[in-house]
N, C-alpha and C positions, 0 to 999 in steps of 0.2 A: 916134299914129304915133311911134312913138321916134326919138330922137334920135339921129344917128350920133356916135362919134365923132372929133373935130377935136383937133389938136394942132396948135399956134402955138409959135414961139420964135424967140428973139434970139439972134444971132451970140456968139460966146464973147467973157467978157469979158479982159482983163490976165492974169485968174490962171486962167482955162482952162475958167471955170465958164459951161455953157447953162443954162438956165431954161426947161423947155418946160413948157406947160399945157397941159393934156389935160380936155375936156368933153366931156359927152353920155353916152352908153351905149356902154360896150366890152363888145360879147358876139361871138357866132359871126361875126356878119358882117363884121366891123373888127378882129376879132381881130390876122390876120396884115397888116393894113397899118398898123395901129401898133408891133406889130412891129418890122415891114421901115422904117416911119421915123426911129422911134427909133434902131435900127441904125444908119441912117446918117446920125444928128446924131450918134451917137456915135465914127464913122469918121470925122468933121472934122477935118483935122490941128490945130485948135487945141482941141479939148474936151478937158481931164482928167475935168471933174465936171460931171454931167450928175443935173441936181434936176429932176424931174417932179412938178408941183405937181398934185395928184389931187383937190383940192376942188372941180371944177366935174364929179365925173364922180356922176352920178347914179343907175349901175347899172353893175355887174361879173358878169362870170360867169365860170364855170369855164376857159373860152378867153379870156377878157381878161386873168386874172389869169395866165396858163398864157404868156400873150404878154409881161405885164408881164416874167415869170422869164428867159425866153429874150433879151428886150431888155438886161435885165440880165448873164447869160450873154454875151451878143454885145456888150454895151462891154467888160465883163471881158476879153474876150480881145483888145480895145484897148486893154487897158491907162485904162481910162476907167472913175472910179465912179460907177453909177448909183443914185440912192439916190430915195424917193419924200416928199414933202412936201405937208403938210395935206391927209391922206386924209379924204374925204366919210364921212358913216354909214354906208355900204353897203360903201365901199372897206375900211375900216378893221375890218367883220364881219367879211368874206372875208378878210383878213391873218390877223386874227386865229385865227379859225376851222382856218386853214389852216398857222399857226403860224411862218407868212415874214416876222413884222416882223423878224427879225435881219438878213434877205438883202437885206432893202429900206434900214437903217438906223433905224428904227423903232426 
């Protein structure tokens, strides 16, 4: 049975920076509610920089990553960078492949 995925994080710190970790599998199903969460750790009035650490996620697909862009799109237009940190073997194909490690920070 696959793992959904979970996203955890800390309050911002001093200099504006969240820390979410993201595990499990981001496909069709979780797509748009990591998304829509990420979004709104990013609309916090204290987040500038918003690090999503991607090593605990064990499967992406075409809609997780497609979700990752838009969450990034939607802090962007907070004025919030979202950049991603220690992508899994799988996260790190799909960037790859897909040729988004610039828009990620990567």
């Amino acid at each position: 049975m696959p793992k959904e995925a979970t996203i955890l994080h800390e309050p911002a710190d001093p200099d504006g920076l969240v820390v979410a970790t993201l595990t499990g599998e981001l496909d069709l199903d979780r797509a748009d509610d990591v998304r829509d969460a990420l979004a709104r750790i990013a609309a916090d009035p204290g987040c500038r920089y918003l690090r999503v650490d991607v090593a605990g996620l064990d499967f992406i697909d075409s809609y997780g990553l497609g979700a990752l862009v838009s969450a990034r799109n939607s802090a962007a237009a907070e004025g919030v960078t979202l950049t991603l940190a220690e992508p899994s073997p799988p996260v790190r194909k799909a960037i790859d492949v897909t040729g988004l490690g610039h828009v990620f920070g990567l």
